[in-house]
GUDREN-531066 format. One record per residue: residue in one letter; x, y, z of N, C-alpha, C, O in turn. Coordinates in nm, 4 decimals, m for minus. Layout:
BEGIN
<site><aa>A</aa><n_px>X</n_px><n_py>Y</n_py><n_pz>Z</n_pz><ca_px>X</ca_px><ca_py>Y</ca_py><ca_pz>Z</ca_pz><c_px>X</c_px><c_py>Y</c_py><c_pz>Z</c_pz><o_px>X</o_px><o_py>Y</o_py><o_pz>Z</o_pz></site>
...
//
This chain:
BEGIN
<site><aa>X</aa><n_px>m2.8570</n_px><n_py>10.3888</n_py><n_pz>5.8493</n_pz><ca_px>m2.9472</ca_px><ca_py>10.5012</ca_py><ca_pz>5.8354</ca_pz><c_px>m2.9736</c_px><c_py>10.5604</c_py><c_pz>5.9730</c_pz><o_px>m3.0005</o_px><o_py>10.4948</o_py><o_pz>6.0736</o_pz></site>
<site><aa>X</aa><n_px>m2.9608</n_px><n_py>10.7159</n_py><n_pz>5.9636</n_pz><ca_px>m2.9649</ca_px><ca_py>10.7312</ca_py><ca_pz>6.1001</ca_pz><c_px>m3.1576</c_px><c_py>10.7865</c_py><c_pz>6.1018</c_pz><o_px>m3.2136</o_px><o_py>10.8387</o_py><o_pz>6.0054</o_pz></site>
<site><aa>X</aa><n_px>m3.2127</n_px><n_py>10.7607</n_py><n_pz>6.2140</n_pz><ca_px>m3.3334</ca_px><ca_py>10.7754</ca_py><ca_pz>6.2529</ca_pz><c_px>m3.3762</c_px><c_py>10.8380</c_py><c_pz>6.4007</c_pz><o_px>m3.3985</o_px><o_py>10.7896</o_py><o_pz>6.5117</o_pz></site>
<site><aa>X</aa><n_px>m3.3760</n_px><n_py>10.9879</n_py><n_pz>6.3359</n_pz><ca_px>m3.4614</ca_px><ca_py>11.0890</ca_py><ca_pz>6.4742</ca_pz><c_px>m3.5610</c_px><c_py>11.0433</c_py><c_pz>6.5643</c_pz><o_px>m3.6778</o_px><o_py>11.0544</o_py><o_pz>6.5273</o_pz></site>
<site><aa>X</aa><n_px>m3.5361</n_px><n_py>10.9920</n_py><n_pz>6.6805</n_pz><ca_px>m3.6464</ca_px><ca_py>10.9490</ca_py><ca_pz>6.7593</ca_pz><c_px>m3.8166</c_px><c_py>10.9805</c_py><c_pz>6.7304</c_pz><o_px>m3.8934</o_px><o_py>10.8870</o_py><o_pz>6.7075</o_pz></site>
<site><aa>X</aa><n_px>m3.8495</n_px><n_py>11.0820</n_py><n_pz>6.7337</n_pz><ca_px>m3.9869</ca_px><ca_py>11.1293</ca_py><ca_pz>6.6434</ca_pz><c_px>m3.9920</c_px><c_py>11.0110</c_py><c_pz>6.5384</c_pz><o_px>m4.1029</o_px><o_py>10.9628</o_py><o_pz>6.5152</o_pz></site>
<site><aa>X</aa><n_px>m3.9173</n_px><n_py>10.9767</n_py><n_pz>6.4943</n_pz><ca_px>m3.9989</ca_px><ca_py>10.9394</ca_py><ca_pz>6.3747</ca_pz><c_px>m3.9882</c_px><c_py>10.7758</c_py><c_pz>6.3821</c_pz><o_px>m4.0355</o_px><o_py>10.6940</o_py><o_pz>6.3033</o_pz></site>
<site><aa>X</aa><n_px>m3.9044</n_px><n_py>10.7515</n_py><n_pz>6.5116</n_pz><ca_px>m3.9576</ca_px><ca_py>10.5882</ca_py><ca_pz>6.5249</ca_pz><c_px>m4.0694</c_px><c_py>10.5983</c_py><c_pz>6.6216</c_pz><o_px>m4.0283</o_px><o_py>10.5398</o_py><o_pz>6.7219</o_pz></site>
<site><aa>X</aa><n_px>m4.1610</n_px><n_py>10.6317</n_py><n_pz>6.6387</n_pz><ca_px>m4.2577</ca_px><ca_py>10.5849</ca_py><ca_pz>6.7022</ca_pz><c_px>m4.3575</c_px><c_py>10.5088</c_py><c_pz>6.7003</c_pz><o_px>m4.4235</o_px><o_py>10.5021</o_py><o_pz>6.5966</o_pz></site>
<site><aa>X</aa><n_px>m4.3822</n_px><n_py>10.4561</n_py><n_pz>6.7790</n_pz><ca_px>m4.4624</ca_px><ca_py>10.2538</ca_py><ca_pz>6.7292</ca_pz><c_px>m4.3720</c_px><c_py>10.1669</c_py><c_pz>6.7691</c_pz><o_px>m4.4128</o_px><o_py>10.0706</o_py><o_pz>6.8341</o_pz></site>
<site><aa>X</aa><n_px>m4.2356</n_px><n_py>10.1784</n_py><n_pz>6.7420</n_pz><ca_px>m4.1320</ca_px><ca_py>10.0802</ca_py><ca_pz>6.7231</ca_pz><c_px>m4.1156</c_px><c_py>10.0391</c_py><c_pz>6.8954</c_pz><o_px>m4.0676</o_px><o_py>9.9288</o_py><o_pz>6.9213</o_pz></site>
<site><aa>X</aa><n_px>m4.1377</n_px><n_py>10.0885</n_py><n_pz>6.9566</n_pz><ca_px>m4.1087</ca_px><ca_py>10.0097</ca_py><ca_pz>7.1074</ca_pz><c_px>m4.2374</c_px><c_py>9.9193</c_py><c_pz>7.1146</c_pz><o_px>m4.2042</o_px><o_py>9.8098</o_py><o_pz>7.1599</o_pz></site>
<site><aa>X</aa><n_px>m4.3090</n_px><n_py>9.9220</n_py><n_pz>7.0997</n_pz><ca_px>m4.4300</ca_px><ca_py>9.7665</ca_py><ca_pz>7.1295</ca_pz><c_px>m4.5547</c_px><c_py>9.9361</c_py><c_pz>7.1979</c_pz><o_px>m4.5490</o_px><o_py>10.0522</o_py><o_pz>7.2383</o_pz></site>
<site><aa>X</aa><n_px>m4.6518</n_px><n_py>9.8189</n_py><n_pz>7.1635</n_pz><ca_px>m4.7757</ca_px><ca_py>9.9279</ca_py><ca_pz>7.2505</ca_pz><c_px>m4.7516</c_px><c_py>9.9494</c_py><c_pz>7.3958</c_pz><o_px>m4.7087</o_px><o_py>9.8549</o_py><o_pz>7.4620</o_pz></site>
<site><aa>X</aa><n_px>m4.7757</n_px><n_py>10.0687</n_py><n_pz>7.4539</n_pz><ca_px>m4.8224</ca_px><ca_py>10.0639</ca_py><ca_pz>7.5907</ca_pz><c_px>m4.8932</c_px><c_py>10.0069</c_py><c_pz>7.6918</c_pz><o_px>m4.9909</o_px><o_py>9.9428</o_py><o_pz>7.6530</o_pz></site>
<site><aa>X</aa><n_px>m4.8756</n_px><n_py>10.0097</n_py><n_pz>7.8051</n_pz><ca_px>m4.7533</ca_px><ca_py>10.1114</ca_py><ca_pz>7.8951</ca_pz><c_px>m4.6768</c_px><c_py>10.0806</c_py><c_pz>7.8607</c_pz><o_px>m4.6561</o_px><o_py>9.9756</o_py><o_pz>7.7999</o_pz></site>
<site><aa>X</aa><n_px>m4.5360</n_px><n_py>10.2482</n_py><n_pz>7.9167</n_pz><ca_px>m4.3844</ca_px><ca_py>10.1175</ca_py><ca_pz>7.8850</ca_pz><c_px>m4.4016</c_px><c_py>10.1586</c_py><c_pz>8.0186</c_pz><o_px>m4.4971</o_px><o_py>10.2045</o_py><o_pz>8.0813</o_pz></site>
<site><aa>X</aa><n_px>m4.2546</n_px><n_py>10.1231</n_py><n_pz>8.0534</n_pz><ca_px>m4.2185</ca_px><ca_py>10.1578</ca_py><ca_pz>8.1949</ca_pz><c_px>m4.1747</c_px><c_py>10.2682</c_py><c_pz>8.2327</c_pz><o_px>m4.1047</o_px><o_py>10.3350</o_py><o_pz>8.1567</o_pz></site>
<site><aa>X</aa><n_px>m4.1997</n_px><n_py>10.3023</n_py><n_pz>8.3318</n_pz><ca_px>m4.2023</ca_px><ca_py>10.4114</ca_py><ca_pz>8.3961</ca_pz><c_px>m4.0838</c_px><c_py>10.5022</c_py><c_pz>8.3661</c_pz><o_px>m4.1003</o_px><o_py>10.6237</o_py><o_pz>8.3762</o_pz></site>
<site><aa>X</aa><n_px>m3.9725</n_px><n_py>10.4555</n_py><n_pz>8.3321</n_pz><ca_px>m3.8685</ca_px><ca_py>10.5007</ca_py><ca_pz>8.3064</ca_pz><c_px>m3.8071</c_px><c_py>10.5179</c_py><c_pz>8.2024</c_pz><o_px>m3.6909</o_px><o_py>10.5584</o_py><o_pz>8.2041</o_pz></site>
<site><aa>X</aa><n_px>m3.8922</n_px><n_py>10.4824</n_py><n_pz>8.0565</n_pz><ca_px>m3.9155</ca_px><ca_py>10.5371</ca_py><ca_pz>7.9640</ca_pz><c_px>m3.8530</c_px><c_py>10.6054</c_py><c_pz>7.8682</c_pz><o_px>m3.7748</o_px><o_py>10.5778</o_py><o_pz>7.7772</o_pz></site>
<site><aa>X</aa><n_px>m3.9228</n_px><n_py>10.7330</n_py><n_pz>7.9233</n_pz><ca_px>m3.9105</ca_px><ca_py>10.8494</ca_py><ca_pz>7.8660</ca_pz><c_px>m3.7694</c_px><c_py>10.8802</c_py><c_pz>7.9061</c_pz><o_px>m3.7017</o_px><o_py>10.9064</o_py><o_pz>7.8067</o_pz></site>
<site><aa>X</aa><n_px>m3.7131</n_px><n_py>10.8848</n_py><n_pz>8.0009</n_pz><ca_px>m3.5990</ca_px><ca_py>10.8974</ca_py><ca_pz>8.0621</ca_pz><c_px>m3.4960</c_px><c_py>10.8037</c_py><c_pz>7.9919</c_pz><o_px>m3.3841</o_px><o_py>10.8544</o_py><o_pz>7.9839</o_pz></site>
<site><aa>X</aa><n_px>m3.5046</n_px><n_py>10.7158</n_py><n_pz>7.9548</n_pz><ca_px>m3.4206</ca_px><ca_py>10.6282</ca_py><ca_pz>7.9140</ca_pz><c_px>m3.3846</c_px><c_py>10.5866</c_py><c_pz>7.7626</c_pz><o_px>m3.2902</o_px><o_py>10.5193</o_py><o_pz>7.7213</o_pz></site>
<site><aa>X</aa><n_px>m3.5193</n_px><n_py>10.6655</n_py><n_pz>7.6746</n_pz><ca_px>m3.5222</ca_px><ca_py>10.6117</ca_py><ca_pz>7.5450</ca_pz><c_px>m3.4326</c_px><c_py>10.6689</c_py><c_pz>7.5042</c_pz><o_px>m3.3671</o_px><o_py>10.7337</o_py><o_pz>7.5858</o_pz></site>
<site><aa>X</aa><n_px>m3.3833</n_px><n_py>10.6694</n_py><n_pz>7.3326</n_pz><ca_px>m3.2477</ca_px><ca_py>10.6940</ca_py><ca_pz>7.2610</ca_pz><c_px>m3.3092</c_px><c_py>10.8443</c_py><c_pz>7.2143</c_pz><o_px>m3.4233</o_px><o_py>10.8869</o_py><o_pz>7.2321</o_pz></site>
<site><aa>X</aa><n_px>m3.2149</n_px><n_py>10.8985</n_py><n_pz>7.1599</n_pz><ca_px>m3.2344</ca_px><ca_py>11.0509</ca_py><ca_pz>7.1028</ca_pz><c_px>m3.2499</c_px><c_py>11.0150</c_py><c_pz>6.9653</c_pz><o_px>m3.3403</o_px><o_py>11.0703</o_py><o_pz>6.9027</o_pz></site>
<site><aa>X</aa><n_px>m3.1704</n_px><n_py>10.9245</n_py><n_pz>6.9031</n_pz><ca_px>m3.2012</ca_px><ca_py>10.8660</ca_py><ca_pz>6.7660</ca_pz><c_px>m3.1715</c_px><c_py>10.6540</c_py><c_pz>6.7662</c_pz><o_px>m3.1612</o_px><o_py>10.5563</o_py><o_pz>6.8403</o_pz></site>
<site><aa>X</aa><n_px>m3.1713</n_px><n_py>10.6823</n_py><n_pz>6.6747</n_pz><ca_px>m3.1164</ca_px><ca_py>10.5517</ca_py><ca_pz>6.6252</ca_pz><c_px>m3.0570</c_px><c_py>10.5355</c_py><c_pz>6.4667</c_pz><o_px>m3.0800</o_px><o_py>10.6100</o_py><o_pz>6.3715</o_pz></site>
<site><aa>X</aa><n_px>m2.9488</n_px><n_py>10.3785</n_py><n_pz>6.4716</n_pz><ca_px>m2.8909</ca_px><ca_py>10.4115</ca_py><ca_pz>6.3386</ca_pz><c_px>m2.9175</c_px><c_py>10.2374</c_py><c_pz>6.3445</c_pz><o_px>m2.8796</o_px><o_py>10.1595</o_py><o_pz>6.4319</o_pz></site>
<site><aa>X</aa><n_px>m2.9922</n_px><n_py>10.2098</n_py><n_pz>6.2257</n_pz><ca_px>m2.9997</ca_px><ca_py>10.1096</ca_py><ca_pz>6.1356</ca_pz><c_px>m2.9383</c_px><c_py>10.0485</c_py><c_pz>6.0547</c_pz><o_px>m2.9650</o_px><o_py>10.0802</o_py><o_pz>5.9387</o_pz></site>
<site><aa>X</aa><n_px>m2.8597</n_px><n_py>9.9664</n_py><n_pz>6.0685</n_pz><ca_px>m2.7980</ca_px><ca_py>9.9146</ca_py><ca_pz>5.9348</ca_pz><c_px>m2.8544</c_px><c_py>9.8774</c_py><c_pz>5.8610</c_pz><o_px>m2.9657</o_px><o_py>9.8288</o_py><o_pz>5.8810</o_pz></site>
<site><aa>X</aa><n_px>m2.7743</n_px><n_py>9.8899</n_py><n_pz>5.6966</n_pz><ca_px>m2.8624</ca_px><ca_py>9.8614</ca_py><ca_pz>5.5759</ca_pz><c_px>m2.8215</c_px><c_py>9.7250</c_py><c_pz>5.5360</c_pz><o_px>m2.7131</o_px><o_py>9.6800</o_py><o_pz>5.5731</o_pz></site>
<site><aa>X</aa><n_px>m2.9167</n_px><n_py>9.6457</n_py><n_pz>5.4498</n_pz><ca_px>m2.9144</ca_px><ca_py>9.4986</ca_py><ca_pz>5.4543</ca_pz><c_px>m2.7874</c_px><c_py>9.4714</c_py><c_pz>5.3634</c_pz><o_px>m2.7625</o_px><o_py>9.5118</o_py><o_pz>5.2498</o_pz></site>
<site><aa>X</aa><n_px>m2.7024</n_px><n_py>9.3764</n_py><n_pz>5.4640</n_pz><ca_px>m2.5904</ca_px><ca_py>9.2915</ca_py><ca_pz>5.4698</ca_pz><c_px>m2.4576</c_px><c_py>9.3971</c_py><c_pz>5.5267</c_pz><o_px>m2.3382</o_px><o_py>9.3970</o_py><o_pz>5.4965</o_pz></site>
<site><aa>X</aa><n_px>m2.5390</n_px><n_py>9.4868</n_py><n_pz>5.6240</n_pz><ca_px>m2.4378</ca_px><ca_py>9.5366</ca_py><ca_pz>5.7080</ca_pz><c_px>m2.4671</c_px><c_py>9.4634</c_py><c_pz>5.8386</c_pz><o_px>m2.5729</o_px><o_py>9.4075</o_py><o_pz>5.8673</o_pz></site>
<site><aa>X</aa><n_px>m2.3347</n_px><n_py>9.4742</n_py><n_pz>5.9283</n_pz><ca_px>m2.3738</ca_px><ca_py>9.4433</ca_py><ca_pz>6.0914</ca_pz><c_px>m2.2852</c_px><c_py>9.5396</c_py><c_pz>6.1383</c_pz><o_px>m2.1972</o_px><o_py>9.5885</o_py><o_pz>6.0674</o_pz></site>
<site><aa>X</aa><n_px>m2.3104</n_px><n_py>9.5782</n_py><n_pz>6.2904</n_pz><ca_px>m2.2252</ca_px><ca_py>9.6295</ca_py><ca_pz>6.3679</ca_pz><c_px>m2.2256</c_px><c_py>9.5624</c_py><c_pz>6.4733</c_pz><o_px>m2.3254</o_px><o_py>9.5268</o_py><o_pz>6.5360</o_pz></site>
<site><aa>X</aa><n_px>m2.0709</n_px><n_py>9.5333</n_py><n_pz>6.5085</n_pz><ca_px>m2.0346</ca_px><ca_py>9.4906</ca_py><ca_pz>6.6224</ca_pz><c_px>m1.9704</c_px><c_py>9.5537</c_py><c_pz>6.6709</c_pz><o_px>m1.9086</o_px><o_py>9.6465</o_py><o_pz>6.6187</o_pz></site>
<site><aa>X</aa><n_px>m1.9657</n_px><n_py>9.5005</n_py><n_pz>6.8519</n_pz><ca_px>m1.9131</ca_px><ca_py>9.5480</ca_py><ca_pz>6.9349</ca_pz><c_px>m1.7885</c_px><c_py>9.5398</c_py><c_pz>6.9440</c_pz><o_px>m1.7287</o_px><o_py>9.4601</o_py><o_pz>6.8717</o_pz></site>
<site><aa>X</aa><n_px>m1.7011</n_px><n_py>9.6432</n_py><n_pz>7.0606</n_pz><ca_px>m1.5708</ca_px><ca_py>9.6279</ca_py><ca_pz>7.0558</ca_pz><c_px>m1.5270</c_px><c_py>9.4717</c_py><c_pz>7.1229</c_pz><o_px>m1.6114</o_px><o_py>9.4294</o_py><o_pz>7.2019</o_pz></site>
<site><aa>X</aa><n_px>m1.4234</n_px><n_py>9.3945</n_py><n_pz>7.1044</n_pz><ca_px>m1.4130</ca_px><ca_py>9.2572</ca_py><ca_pz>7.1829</ca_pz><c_px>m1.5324</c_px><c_py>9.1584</c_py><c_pz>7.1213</c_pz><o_px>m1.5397</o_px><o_py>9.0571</o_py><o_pz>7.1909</o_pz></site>
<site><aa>X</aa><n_px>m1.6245</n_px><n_py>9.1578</n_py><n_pz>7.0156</n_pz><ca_px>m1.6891</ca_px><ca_py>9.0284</ca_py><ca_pz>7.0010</ca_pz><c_px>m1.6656</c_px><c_py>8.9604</c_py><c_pz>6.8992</c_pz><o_px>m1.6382</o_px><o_py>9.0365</o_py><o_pz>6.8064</o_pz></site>
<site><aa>X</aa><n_px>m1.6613</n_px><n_py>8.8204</n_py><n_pz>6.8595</n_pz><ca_px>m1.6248</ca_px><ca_py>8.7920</ca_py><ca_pz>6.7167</ca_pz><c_px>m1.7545</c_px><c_py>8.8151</c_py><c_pz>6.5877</c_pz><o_px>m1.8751</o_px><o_py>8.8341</o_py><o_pz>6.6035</o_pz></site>
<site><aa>X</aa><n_px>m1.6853</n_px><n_py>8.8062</n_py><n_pz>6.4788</n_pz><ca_px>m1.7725</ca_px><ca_py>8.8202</ca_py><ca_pz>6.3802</ca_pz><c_px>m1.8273</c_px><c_py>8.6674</c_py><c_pz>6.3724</c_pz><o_px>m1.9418</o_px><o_py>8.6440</o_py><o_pz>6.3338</o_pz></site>
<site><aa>X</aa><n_px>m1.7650</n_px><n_py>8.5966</n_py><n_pz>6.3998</n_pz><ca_px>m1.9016</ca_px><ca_py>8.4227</ca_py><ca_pz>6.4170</ca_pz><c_px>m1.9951</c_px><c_py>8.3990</c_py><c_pz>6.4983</c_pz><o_px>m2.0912</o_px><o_py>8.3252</o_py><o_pz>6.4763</o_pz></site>
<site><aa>X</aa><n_px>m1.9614</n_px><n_py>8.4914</n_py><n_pz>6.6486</n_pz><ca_px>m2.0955</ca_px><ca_py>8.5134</ca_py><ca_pz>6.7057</ca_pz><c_px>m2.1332</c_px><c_py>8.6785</c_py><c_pz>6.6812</c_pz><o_px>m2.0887</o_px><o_py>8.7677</o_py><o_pz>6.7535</o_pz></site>
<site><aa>X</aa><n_px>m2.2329</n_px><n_py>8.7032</n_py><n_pz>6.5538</n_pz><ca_px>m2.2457</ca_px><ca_py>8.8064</ca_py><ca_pz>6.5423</ca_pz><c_px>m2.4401</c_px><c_py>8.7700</c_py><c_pz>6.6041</c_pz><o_px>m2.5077</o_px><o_py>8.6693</o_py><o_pz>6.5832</o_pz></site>
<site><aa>X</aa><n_px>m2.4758</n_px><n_py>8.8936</n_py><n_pz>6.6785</n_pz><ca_px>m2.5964</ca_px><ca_py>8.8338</ca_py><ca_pz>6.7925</ca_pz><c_px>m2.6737</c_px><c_py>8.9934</c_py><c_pz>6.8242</c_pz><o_px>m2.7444</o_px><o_py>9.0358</o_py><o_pz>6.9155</o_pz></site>
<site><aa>X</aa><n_px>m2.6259</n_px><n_py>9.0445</n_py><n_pz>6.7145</n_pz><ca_px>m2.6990</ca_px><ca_py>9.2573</ca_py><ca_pz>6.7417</ca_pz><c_px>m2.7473</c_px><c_py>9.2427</c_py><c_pz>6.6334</c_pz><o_px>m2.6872</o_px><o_py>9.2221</o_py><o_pz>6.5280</o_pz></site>
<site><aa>X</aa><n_px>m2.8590</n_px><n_py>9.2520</n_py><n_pz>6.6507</n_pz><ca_px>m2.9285</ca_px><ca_py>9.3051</ca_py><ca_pz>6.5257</ca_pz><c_px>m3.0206</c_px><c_py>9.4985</c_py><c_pz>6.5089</c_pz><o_px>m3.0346</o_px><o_py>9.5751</o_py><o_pz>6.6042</o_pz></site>
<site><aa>X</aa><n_px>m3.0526</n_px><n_py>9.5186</n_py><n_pz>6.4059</n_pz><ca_px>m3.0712</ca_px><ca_py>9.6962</ca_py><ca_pz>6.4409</ca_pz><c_px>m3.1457</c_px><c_py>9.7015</c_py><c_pz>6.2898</c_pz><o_px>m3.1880</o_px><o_py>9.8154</o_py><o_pz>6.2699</o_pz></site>
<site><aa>X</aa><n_px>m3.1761</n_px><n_py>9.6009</n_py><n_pz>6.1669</n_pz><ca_px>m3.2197</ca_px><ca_py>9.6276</ca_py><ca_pz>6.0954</ca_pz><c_px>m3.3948</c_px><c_py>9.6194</c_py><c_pz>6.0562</c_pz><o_px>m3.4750</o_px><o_py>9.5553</o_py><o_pz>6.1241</o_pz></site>
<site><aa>X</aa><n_px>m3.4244</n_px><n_py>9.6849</n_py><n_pz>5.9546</n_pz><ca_px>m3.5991</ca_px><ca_py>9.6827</ca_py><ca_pz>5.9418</ca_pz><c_px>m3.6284</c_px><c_py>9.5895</c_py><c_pz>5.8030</c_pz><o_px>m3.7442</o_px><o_py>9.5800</o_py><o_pz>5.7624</o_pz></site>
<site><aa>X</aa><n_px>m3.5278</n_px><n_py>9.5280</n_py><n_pz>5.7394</n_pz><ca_px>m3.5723</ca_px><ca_py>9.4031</ca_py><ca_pz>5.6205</ca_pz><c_px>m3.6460</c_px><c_py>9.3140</c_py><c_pz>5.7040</c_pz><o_px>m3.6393</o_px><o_py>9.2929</o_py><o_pz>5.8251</o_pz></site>
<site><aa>X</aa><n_px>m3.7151</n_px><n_py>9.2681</n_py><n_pz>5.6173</n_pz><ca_px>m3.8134</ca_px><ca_py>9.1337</ca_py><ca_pz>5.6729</ca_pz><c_px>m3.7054</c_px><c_py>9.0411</c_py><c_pz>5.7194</c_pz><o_px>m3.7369</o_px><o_py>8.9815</o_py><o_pz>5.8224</o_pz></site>
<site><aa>X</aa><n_px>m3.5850</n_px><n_py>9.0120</n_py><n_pz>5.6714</n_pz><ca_px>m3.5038</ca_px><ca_py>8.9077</ca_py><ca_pz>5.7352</ca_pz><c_px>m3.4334</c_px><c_py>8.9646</c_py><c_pz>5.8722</c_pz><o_px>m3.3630</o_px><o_py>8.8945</o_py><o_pz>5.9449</o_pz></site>
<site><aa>X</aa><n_px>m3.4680</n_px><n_py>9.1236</n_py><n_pz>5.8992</n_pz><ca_px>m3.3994</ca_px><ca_py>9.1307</ca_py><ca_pz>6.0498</ca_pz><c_px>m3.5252</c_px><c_py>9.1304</c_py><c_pz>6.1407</c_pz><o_px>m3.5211</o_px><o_py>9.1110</o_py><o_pz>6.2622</o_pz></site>
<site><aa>X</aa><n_px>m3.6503</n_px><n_py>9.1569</n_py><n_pz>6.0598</n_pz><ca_px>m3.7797</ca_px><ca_py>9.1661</ca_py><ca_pz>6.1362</ca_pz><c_px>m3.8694</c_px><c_py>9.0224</c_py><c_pz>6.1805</c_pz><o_px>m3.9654</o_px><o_py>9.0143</o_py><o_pz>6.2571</o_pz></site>
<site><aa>X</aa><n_px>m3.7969</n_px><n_py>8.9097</n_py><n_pz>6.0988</n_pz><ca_px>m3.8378</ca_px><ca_py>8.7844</ca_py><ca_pz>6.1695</ca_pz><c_px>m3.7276</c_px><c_py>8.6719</c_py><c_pz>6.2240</c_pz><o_px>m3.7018</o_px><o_py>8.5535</o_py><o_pz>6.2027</o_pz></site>
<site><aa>X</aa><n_px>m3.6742</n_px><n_py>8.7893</n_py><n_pz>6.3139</n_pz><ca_px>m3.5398</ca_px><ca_py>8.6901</ca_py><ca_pz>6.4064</ca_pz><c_px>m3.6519</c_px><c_py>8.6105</c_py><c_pz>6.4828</c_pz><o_px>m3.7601</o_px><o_py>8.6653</o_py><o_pz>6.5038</o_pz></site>
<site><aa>X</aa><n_px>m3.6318</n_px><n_py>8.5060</n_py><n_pz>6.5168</n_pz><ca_px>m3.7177</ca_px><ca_py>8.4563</ca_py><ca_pz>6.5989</ca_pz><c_px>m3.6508</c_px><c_py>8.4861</c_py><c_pz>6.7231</c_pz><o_px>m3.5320</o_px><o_py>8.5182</o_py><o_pz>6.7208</o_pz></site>
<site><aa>X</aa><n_px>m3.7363</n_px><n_py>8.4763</n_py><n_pz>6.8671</n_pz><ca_px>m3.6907</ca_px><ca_py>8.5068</ca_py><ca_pz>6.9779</ca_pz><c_px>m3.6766</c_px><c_py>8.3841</c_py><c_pz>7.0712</c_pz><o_px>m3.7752</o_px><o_py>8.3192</o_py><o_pz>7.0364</o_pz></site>
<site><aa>X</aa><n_px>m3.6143</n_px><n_py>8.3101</n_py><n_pz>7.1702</n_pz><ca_px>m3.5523</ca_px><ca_py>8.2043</ca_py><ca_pz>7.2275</ca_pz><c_px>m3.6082</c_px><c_py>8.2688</c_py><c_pz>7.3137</c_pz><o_px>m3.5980</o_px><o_py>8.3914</o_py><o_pz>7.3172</o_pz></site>
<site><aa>X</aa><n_px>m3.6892</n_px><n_py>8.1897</n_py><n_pz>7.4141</n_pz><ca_px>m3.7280</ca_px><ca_py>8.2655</ca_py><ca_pz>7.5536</ca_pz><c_px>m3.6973</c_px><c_py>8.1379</c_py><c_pz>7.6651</c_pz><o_px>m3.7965</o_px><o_py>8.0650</o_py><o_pz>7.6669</o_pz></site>
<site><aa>X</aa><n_px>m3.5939</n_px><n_py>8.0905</n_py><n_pz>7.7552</n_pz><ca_px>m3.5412</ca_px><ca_py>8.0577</ca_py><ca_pz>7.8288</ca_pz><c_px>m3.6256</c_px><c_py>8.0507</c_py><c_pz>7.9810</c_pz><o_px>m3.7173</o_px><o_py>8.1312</o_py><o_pz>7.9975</o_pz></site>
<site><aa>X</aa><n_px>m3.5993</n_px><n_py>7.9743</n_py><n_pz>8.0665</n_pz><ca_px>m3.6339</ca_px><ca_py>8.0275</ca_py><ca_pz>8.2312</ca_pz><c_px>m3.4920</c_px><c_py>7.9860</c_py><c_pz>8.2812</c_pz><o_px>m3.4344</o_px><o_py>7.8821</o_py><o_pz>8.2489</o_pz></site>
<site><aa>X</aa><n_px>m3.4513</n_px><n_py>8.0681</n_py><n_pz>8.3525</n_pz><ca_px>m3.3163</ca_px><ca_py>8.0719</ca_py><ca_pz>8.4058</ca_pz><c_px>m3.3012</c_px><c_py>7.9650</c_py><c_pz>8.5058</c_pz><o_px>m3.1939</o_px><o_py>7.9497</o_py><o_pz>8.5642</o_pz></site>
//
């Protein structure tokens, strides 16, 4: 589904963002619909690791937070 920037708004987290922002955000976005994926050129489909959807099962990926 494709989605006009206007009308995702909320979807980046509350404010501030960063300074660079506005400058940097997307013009739209495209969502896949549930039990689609898109991958990249060169990655396999067993590590599939992009997610872009709004079902409750793409909205509670849990997040791994690491210290390098």
């Amino acid at each position: 589904t494709w989605v006009p920037f206007e009308e995702a708004s909320g979807w980046w987290g509350p404010p501030p963002y960063h300074p660079e922002f506005s400058d940097r955000a997307p013009d739209s976005l495209i969502l896949a619909g549930e039990g689609v994926a898109f991958h990249h050129d060169g990655t396999s489909i067993e590590f599939a690791c992009d997610h872009g959807g709004i079902t409750d099962a793409e909205l509670r990926i849990p997040v791994l937070v690491g210290k390098p």
